[in-house]
C-alpha positions, -999 to +999 in steps of 0.1 A: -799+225+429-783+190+418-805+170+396-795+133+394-788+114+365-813+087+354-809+056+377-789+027+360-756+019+355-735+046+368-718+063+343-679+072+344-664+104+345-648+104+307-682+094+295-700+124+318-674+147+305-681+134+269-721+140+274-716+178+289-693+188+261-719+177+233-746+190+259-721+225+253-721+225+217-757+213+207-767+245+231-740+268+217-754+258+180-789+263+191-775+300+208-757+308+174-787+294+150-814+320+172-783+347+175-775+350+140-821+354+134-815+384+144-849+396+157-849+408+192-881+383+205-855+358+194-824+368+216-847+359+248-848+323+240-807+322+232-810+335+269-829+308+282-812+283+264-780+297+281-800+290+317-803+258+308-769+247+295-758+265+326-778+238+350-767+210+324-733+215+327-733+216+363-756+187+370-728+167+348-700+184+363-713+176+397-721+140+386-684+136+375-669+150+403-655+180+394-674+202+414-689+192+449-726+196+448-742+229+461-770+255+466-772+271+430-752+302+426-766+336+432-780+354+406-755+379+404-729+355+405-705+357+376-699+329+352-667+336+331-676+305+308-713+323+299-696+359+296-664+347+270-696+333+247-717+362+250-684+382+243-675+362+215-711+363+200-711+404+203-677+405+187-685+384+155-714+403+154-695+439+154-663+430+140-665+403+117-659+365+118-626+349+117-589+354+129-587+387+129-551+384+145-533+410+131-562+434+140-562+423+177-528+423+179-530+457+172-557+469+194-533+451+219-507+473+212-524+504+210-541+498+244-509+489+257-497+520+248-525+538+262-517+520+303-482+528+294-498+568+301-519+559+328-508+526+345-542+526+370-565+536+347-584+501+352-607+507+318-575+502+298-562+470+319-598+454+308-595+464+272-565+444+273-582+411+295-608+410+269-589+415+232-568+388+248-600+369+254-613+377+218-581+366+201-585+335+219-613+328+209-612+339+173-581+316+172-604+284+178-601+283+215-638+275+235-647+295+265-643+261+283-605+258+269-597+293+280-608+291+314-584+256+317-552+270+304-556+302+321-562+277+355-532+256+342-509+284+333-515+301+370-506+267+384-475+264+363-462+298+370-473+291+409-448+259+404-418+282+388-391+290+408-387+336+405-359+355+416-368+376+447-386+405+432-367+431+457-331+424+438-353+432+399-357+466+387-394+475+387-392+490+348-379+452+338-401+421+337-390+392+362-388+362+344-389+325+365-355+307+368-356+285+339-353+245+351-341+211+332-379+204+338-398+236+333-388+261+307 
């Protein structure tokens, strides 16, 4: 479902991009503000306002350009943006607020450790996906900011030049080729 804008002057993109990202925080501070209530009638309405920041976003991204406009998703379709709040949310809430590095860090470790015993035990591969996702976010970083760097730093590595993998040993990691231009 695309919802147009108000007719008027058309807006540009930096000032659409400006809009959804207050849009993003006015909701996220309304989600935190009914979160941090407490009282389960109140966690239905952080939903809802999730529903809507959902369509916000989306109307503004599609008005921008960034995304071509289309049928609305399924409901079962997955929004990584939604989950690494509700995540983050859930983790304040059970561990605390705040850096935390050093803890993560060491959940990190001790979950490596634990794939180093079974490497296709899937469970543990997670646990690593999402401390990496907490510390992230505990270190300042919004679920929008993750979800660009982890599209930029694919692209980068997709750019990198890498020995062929047949000539590494498998127990080693393969690092790219370093270049004047990429390091």
């Amino acid at each position: 479902m695309s919802l147009p804008l108000p007719t008027g002057p058309a807006l540009d993109r930096p000032t659409i991009l400006a809009i959804r990202l207050r849009v993003i925080q006015m909701y996220e501070g309304l989600e935190a503000l009914f979160t941090a209530s407490t009282p389960e009638s109140l966690y239905g309405q952080a939903r809802g306002m999730r529903s809507v920041r959902s369509m916000l976003g989306r109307m503004l991204d599609e008005q921008a350009g960034i995304i071509p406009p289309e049928n609305p998703p399924a409901e079962h379709a997955f929004d990584l943006a939604e989950h690494l709040r509700r995540q983050r949310t859930w983790s304040y809430h059970t561990f605390g607020p705040g850096p935390r590095s050093k803890g993560v860090i060491d959940h990190i470790r001790k979950e490596l450790s634990e794939i180093e015993a079974n490497p296709t035990d899937l469970e543990e591969w997670i646990d690593v996906i999402i401390l990496a996702f907490d510390g992230a976010a505990r270190a300042g970083h919004s679920p929008e900011d993750v979800i660009a760097a982890l599209v930029a730093k694919q692209a980068k590595n997709e750019s990198r030049q890498w020995p062929d993998w047949k000539s590494q040993p498998t127990d080693k990691a393969i690092c790219h080729i370093p270049s004047a231009s990429q390091p």
